[in-house]
N, CA, C and O atoms as CSV, one atom per row, in Angstrom:
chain,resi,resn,atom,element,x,y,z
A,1,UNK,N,N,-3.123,-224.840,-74.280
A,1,UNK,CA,C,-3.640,-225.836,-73.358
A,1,UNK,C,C,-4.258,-227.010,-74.115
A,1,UNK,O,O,-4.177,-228.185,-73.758
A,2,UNK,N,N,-4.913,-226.536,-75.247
A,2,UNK,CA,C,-5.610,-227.866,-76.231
A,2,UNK,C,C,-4.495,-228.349,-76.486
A,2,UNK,O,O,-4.516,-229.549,-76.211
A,3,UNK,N,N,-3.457,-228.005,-76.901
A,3,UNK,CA,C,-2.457,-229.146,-77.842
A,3,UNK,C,C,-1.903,-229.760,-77.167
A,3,UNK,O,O,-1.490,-230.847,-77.571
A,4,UNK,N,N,-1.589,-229.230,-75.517
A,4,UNK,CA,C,-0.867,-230.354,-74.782
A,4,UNK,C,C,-2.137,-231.514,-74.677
A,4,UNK,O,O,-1.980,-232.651,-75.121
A,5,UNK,N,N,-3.231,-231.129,-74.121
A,5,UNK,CA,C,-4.185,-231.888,-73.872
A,5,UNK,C,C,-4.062,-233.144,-74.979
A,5,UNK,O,O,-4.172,-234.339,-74.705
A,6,UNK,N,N,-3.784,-232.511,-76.411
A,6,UNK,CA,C,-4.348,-233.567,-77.860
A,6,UNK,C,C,-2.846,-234.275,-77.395
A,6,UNK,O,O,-2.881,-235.504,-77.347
A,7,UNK,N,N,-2.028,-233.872,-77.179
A,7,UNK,CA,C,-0.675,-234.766,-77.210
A,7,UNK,C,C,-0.516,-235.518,-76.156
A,7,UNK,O,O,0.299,-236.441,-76.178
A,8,UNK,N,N,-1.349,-235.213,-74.949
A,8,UNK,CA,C,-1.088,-236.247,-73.900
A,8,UNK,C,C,-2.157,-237.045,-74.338
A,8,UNK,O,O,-1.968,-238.174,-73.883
A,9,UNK,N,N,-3.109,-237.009,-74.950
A,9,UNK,CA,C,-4.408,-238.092,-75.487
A,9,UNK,C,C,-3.822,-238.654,-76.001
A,9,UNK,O,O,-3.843,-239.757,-75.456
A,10,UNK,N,N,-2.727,-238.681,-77.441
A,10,UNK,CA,C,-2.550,-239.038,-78.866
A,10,UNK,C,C,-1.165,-240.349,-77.866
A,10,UNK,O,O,-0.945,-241.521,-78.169
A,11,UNK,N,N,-0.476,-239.480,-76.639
A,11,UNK,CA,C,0.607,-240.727,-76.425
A,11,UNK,C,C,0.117,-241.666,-75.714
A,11,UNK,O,O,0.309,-242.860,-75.945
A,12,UNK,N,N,-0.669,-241.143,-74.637
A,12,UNK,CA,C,-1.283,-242.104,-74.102
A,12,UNK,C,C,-2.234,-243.232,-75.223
A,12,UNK,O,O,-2.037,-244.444,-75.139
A,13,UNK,N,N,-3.112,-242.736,-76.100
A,13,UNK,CA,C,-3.618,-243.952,-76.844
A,13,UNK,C,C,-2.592,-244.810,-77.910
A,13,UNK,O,O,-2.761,-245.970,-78.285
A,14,UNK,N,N,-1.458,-243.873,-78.291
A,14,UNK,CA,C,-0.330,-244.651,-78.694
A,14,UNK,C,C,0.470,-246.024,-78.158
A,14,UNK,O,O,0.775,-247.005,-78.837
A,15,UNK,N,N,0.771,-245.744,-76.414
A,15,UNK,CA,C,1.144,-246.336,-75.956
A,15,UNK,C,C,-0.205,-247.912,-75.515
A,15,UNK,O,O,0.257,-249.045,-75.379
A,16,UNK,N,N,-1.347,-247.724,-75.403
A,16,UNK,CA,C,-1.813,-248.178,-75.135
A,16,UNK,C,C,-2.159,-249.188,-76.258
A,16,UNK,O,O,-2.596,-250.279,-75.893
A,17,UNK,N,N,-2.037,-248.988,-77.364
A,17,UNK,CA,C,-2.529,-249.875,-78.245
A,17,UNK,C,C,-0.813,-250.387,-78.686
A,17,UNK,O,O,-0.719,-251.562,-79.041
A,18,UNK,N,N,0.218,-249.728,-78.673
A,18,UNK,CA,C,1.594,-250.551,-79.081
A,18,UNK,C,C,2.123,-251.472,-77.905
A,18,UNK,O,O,3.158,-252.119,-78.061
A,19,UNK,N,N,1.563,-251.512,-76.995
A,19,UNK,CA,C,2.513,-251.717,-75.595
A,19,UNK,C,C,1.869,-253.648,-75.731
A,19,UNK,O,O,2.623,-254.616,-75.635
A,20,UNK,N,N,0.560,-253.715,-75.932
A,20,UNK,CA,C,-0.247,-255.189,-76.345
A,20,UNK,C,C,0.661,-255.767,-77.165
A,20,UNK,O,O,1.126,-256.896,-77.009
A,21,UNK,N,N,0.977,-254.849,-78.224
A,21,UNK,CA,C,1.437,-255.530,-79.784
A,21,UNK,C,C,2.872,-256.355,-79.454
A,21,UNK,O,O,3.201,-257.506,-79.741
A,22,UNK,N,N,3.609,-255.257,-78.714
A,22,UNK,CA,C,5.153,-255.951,-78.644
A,22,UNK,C,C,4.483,-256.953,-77.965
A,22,UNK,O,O,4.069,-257.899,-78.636
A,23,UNK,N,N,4.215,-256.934,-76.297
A,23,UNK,CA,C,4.308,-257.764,-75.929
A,23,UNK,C,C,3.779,-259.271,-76.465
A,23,UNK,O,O,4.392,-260.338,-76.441
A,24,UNK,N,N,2.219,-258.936,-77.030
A,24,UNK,CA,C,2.034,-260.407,-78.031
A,24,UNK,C,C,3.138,-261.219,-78.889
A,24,UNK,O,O,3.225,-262.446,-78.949
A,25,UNK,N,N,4.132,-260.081,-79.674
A,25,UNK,CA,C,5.179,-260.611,-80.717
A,25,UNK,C,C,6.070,-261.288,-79.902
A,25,UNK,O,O,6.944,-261.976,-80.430
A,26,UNK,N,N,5.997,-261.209,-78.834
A,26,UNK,CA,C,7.452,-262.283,-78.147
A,26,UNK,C,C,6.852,-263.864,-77.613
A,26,UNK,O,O,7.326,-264.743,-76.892
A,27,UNK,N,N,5.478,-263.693,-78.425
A,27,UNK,CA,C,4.549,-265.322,-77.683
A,27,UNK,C,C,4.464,-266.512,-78.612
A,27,UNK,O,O,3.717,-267.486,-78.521
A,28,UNK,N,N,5.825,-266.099,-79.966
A,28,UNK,CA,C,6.126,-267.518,-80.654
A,28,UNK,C,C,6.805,-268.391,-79.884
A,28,UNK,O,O,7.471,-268.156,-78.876
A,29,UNK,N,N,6.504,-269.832,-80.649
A,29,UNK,CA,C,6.925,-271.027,-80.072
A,29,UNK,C,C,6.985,-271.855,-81.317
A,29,UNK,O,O,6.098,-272.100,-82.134
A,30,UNK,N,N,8.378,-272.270,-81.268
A,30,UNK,CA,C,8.710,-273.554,-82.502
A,30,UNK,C,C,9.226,-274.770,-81.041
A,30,UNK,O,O,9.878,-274.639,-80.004
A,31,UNK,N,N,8.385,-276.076,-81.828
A,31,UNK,CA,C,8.425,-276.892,-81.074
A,31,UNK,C,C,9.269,-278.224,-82.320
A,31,UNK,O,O,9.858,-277.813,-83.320
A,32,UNK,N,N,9.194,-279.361,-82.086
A,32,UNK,CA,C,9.914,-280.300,-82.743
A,32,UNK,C,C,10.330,-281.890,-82.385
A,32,UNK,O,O,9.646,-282.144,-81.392
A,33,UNK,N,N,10.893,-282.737,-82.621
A,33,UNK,CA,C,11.516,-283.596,-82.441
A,33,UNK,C,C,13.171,-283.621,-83.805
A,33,UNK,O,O,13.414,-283.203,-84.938
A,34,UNK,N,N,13.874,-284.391,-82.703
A,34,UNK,CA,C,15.424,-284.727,-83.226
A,34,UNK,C,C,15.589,-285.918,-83.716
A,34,UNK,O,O,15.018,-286.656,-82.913
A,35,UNK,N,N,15.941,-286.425,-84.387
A,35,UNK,CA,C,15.996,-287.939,-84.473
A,35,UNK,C,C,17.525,-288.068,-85.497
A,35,UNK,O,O,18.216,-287.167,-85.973
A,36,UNK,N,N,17.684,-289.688,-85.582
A,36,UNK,CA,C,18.732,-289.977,-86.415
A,36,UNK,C,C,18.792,-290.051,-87.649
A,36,UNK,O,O,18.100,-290.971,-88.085
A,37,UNK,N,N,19.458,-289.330,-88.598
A,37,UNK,CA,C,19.138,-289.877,-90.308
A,37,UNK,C,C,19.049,-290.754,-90.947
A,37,UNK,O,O,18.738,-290.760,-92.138
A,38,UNK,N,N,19.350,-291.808,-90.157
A,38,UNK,CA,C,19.140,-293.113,-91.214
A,38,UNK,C,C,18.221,-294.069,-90.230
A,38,UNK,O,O,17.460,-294.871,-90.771
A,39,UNK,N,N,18.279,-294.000,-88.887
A,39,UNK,CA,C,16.795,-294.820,-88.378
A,39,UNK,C,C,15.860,-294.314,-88.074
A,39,UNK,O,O,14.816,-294.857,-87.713
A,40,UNK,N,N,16.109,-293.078,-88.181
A,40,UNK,CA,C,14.631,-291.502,-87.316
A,40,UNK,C,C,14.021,-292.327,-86.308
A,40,UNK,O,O,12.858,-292.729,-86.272
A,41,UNK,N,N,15.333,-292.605,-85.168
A,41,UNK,CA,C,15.437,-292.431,-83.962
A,41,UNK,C,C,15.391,-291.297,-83.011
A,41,UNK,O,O,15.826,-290.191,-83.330
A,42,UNK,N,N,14.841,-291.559,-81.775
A,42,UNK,CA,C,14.623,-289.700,-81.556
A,42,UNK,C,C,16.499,-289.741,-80.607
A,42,UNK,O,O,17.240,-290.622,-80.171
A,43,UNK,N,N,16.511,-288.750,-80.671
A,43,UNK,CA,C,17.989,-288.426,-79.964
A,43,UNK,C,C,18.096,-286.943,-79.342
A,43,UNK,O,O,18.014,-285.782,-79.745
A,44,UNK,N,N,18.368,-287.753,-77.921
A,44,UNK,CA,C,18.325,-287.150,-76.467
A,44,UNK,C,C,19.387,-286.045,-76.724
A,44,UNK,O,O,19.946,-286.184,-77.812
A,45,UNK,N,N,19.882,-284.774,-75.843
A,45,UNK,CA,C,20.789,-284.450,-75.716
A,45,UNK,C,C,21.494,-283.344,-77.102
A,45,UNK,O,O,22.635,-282.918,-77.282
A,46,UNK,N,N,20.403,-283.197,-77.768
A,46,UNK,CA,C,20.934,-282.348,-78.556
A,46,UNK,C,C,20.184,-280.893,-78.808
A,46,UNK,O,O,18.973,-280.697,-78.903
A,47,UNK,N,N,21.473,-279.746,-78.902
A,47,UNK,CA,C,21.603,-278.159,-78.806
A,47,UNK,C,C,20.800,-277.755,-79.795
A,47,UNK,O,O,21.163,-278.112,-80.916
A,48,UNK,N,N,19.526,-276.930,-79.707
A,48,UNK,CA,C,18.659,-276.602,-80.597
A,48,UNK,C,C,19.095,-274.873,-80.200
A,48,UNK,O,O,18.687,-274.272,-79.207
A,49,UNK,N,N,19.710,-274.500,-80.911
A,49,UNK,CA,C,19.726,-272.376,-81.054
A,49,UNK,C,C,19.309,-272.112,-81.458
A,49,UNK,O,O,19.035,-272.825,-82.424
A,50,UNK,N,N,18.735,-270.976,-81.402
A,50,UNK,CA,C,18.386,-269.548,-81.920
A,50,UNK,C,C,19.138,-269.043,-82.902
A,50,UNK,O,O,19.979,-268.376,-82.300
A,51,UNK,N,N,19.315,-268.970,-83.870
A,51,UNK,CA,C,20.898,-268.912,-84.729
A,51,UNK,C,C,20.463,-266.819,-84.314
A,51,UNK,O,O,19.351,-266.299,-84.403
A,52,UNK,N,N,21.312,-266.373,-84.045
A,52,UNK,CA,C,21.742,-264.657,-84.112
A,52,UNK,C,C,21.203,-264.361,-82.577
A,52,UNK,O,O,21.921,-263.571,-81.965
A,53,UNK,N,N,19.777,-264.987,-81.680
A,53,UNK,CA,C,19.486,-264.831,-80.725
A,53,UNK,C,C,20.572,-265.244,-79.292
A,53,UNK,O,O,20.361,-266.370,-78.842
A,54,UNK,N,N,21.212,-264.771,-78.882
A,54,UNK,CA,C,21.837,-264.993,-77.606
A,54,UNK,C,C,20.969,-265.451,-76.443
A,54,UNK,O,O,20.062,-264.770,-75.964
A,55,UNK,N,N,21.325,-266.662,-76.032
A,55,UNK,CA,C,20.409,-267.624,-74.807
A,55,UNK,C,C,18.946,-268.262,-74.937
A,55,UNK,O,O,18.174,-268.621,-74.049
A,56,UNK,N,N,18.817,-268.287,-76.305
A,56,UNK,CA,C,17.391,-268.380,-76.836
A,56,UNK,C,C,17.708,-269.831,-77.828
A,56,UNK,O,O,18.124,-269.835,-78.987
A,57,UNK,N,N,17.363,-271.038,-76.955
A,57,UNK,CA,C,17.265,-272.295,-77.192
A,57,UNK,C,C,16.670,-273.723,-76.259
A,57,UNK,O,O,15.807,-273.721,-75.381
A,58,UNK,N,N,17.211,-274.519,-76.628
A,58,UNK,CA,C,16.214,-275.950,-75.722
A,58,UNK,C,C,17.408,-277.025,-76.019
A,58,UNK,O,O,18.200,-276.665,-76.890
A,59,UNK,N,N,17.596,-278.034,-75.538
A,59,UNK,CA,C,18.255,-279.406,-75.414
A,59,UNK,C,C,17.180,-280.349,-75.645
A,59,UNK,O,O,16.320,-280.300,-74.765
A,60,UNK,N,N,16.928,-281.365,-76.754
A,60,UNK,CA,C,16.104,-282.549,-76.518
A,60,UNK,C,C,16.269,-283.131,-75.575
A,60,UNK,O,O,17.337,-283.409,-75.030
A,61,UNK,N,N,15.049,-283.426,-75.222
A,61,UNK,CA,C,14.737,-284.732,-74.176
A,61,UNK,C,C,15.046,-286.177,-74.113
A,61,UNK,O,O,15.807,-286.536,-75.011
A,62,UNK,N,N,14.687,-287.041,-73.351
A,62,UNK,CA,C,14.747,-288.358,-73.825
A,62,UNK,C,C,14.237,-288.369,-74.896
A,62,UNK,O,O,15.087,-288.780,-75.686
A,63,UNK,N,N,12.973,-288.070,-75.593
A,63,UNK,CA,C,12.312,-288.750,-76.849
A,63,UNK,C,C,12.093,-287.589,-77.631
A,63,UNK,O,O,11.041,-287.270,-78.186
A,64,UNK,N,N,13.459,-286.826,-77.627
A,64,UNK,CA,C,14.198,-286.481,-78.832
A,64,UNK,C,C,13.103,-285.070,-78.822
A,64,UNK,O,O,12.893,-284.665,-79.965
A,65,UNK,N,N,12.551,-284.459,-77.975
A,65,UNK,CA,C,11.328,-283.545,-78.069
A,65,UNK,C,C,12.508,-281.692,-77.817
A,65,UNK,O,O,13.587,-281.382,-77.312
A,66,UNK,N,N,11.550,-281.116,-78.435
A,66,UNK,CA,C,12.558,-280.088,-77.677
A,66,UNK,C,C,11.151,-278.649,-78.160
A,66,UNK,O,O,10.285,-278.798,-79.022
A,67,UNK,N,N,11.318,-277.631,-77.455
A,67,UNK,CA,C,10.629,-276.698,-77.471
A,67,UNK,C,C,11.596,-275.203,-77.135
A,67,UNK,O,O,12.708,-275.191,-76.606
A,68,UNK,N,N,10.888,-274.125,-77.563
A,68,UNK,CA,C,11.223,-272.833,-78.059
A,68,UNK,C,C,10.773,-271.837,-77.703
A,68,UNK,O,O,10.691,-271.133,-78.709
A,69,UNK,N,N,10.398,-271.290,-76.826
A,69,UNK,CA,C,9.330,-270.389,-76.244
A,69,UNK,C,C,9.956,-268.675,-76.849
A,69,UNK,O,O,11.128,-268.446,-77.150
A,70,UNK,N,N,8.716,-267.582,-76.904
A,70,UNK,CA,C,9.236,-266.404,-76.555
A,70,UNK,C,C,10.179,-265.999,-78.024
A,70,UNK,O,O,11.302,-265.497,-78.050
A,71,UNK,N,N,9.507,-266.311,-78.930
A,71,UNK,CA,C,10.048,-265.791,-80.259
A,71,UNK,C,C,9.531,-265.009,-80.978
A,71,UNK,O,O,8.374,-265.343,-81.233
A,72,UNK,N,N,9.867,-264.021,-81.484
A,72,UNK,CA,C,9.105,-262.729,-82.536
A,72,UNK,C,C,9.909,-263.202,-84.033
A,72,UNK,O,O,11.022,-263.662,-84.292
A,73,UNK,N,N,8.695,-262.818,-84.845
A,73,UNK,CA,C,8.974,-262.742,-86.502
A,73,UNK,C,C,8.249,-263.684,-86.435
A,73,UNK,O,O,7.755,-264.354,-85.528
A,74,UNK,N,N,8.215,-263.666,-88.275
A,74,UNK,CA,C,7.420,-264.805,-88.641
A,74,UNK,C,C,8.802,-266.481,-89.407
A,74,UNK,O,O,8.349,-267.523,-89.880
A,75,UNK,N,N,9.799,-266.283,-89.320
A,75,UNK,CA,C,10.499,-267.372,-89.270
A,75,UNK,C,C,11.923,-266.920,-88.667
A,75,UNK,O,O,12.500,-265.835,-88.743
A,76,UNK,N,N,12.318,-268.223,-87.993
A,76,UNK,CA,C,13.580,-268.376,-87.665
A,76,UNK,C,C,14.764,-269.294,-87.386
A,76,UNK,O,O,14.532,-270.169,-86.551
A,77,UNK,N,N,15.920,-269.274,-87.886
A,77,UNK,CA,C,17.004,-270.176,-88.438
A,77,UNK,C,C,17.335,-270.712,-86.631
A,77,UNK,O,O,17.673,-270.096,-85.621
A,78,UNK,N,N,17.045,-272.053,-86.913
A,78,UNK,CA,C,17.756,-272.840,-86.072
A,78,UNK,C,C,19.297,-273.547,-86.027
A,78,UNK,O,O,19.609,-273.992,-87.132
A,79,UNK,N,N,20.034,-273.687,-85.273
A,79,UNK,CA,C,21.029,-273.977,-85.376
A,79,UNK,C,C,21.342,-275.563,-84.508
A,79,UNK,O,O,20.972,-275.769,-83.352
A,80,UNK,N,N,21.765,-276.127,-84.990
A,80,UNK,CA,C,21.391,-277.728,-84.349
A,80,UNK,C,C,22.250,-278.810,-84.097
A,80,UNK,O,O,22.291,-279.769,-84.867
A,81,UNK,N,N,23.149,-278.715,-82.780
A,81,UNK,CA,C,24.331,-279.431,-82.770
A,81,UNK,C,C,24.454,-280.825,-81.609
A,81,UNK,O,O,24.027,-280.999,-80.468
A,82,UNK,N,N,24.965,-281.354,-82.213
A,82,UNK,CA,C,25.178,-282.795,-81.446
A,82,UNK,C,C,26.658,-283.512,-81.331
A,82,UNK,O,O,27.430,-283.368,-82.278
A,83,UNK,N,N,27.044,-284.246,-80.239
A,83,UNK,CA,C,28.372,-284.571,-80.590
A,83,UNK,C,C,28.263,-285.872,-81.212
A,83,UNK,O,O,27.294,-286.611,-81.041
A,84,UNK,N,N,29.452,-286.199,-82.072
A,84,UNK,CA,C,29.621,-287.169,-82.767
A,84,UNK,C,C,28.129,-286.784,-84.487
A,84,UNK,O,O,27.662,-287.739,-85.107
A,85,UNK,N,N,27.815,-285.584,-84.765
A,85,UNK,CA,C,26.810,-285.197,-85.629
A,85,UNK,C,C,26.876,-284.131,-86.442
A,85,UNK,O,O,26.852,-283.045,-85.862
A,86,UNK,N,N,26.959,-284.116,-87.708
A,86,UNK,CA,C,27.305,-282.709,-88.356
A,86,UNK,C,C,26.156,-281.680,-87.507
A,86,UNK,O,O,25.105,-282.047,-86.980
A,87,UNK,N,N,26.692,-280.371,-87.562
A,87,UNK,CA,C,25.721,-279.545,-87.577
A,87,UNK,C,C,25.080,-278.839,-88.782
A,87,UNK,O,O,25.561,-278.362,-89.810
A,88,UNK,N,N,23.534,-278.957,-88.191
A,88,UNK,CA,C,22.222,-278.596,-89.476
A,88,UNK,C,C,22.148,-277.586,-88.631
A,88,UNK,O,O,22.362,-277.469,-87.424
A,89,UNK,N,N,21.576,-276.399,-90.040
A,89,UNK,CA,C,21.055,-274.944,-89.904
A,89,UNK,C,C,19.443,-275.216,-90.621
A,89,UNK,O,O,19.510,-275.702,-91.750
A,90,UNK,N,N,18.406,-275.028,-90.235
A,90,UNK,CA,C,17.212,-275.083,-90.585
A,90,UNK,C,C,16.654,-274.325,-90.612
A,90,UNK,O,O,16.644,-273.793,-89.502
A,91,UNK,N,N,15.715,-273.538,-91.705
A,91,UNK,CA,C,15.189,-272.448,-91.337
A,91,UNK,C,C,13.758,-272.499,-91.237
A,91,UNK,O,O,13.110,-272.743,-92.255
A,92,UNK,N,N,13.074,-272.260,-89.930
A,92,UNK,CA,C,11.097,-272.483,-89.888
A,92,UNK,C,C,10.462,-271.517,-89.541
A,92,UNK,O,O,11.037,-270.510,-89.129
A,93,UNK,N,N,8.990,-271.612,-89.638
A,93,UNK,CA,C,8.257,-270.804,-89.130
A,93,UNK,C,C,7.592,-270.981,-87.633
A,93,UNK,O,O,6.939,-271.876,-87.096
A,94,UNK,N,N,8.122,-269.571,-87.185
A,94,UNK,CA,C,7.189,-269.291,-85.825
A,94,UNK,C,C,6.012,-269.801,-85.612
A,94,UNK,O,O,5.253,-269.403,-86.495
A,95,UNK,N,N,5.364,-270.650,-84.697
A,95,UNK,CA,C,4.273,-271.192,-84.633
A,95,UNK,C,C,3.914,-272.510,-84.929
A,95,UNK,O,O,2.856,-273.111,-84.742
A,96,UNK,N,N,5.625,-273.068,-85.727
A,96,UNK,CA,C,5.606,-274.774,-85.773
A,96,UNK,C,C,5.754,-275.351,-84.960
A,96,UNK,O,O,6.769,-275.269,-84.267
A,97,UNK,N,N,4.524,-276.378,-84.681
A,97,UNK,CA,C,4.747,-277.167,-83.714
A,97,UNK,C,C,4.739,-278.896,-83.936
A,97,UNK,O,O,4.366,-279.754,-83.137
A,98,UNK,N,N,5.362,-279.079,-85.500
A,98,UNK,CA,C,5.715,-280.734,-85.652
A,98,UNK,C,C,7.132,-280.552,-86.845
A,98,UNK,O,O,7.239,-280.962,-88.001
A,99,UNK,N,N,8.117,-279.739,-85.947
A,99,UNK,CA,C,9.339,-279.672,-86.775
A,99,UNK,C,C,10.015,-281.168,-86.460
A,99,UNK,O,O,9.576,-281.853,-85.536
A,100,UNK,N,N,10.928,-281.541,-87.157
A,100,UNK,CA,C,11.504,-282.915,-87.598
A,100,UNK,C,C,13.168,-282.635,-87.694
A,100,UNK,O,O,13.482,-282.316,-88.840
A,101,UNK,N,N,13.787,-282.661,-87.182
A,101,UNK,CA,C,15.154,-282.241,-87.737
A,101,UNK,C,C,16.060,-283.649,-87.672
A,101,UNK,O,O,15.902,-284.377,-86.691
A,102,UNK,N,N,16.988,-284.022,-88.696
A,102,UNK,CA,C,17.116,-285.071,-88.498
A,102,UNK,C,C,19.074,-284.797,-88.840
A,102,UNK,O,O,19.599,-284.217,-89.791
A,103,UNK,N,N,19.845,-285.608,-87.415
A,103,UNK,CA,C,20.852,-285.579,-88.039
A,103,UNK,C,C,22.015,-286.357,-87.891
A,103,UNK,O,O,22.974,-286.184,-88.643
């Protein structure tokens, strides 16, 4: 009867202290602006990915702004496409919020 008792204590305080943790790790945010390489103009309309994440990205705005919500780790490779624009792979850290990508 004690050991079930210690094992329903030990999962229950298990769960209770891991269940915070994940959920905190999914509360990164990389934020940024897009602009042009030779006038660092901001530029509307361009595909910011998640490089390996499936549906996990943003489109700049008019003034080239774009944001990232809902990311775990401590860095991650962006993937960054525009038409008429090579595509850049960038790699940052979780929690940037004055990324620059220029292309």
């Amino acid at each position: 009867m004690i050991r079930i008792r210690t094992a329903v204590v030990l999962a229950i305080g298990t769960l209770t202290f891991a269940a915070p943790h994940k959920l905190h790790a999914q509360n990164g945010v990389v934020e940024g602006t897009t602009v042009t390489e030779g006038t660092q103009r901001p530029l509307s309309g361009v595909q910011i990915s998640v490089d390996g994440v499936a549906g996990k990205g943003a489109v700049s705005d008019a003034s080239g702004r774009f944001r990232i919500t809902g990311l775990s780790g401590a860095s991650i490779v962006l993937d960054v496409r525009a038409l008429g624009f090579r595509p850049v792979k960038d790699t940052v850290r979780v929690g940037a919020t004055n990324i620059r990508i220029s292309l």
